[in-house]
C-alpha positions as CSV (number, residue, x, y, z in Angstrom):
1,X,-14.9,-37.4,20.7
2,X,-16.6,-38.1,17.2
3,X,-14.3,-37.3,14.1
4,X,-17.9,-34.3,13.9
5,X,-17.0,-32.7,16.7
6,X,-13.2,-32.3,16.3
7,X,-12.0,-28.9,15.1
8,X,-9.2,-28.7,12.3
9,X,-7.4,-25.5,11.5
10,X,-8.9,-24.7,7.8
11,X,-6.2,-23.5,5.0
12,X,-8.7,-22.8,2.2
13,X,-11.8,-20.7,1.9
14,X,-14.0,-19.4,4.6
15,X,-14.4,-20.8,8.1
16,X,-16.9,-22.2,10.1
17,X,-16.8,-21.9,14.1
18,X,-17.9,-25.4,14.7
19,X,-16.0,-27.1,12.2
20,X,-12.3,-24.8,12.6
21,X,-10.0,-22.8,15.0
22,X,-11.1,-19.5,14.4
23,X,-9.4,-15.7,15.4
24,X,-11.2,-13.4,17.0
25,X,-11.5,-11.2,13.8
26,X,-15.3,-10.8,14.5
27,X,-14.7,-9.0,17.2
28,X,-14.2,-5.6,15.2
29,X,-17.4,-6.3,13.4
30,X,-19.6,-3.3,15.6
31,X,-16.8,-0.9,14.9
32,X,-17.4,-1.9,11.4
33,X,-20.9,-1.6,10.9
34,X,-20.3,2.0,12.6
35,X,-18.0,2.8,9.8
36,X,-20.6,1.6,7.4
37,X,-23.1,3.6,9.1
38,X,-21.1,6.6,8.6
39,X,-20.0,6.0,5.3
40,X,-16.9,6.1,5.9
41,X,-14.0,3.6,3.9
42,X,-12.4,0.9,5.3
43,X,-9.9,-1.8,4.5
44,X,-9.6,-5.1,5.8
45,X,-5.9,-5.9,5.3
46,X,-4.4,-9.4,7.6
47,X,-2.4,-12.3,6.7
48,X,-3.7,-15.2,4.4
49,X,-6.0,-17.7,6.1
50,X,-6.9,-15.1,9.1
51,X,-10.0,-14.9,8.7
52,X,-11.0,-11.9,6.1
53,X,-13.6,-13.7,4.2
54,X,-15.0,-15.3,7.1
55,X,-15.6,-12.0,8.4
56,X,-16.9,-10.9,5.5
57,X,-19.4,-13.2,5.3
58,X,-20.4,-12.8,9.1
59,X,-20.4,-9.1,8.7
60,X,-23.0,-9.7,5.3
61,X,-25.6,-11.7,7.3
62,X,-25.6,-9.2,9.8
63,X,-26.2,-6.2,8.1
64,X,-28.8,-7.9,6.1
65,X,-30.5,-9.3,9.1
66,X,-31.3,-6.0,10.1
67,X,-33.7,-5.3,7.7
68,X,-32.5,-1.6,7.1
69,X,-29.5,-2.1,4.3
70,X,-28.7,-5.0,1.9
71,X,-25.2,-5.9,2.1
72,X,-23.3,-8.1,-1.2
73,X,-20.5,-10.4,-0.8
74,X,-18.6,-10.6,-4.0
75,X,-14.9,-12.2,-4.7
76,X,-13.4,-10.3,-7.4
77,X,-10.2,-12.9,-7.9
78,X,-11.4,-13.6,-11.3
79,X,-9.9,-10.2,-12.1
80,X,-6.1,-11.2,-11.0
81,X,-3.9,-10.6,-13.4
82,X,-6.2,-8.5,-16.3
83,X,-4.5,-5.9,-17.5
84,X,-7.4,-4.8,-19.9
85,X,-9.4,-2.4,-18.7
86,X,-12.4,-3.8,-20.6
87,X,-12.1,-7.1,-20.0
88,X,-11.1,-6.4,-16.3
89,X,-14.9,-4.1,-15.8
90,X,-16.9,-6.9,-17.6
91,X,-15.6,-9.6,-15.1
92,X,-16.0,-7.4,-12.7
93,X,-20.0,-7.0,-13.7
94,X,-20.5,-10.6,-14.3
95,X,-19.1,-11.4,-10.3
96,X,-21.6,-8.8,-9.5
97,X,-24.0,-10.2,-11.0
98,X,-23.8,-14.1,-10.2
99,X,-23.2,-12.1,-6.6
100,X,-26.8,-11.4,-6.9
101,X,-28.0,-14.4,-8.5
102,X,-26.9,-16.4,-5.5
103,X,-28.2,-14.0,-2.9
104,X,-30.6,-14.7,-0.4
105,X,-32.3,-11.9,-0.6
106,X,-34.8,-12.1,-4.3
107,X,-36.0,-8.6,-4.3
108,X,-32.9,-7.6,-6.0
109,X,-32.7,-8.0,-9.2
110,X,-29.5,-8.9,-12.1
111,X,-27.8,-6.3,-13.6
112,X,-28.1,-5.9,-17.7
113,X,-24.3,-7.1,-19.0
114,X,-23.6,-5.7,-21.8
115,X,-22.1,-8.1,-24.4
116,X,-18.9,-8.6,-25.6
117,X,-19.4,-7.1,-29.4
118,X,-17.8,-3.9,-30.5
119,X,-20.0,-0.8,-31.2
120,X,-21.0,-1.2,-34.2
């Protein structure tokens, strides 16, 4: 077996099924989209490294490859640990934003940030 081919368990950021061991958290993926569909809420809450963003990510390309919604993966970590409100919704825009920038999908266009000045 080529070192390619063998699978490693992966302990840092999303997975890939032919690279890494990967739990059968896609499976819930159709009840998902249903919720989705229904705009209803829902939380994905599971242990570290089991497989959240992975489904994330897998749940994205699958809503956008149906043509009839547009789905945006964004990590808001860069907002751990801000206890300023301000400072806490401007990082929040600018994931958004670089969210967008590095979608696939170039109908959509960036967000207007405001800048960090005060009013005048």
């Amino acid at each position: 077996m080529s070192r390619s081919t063998i699978k490693s368990f992966n302990v840092s950021g999303p997975g890939h099924p032919t690279k890494h061991y990967m739990s059968p958290v896609l499976s819930c993926q159709t009840r998902v989209k249903e919720m989705i569909e229904g705009e209803f809420y829902f939380v994905l809450h599971a242990p570290p490294q089991s497989g959240k963003t992975t489904f994330l990510h897998a749940l994205t390309d699958a809503i956008n490859s149906q043509g009839q919604m547009y789905a945006l993966y964004c990590s808001l970590e860069a907002c751990q640990g801000v206890t300023d409100d301000k400072t806490a919704m401007n990082r929040i825009a600018v994931e958004i934003n670089t969210a967008l920038q590095l979608s696939s999908n170039n109908n959509l266009v960036s967000l207007a940030l405001p800048d960090d000045r005060p009013p005048k």
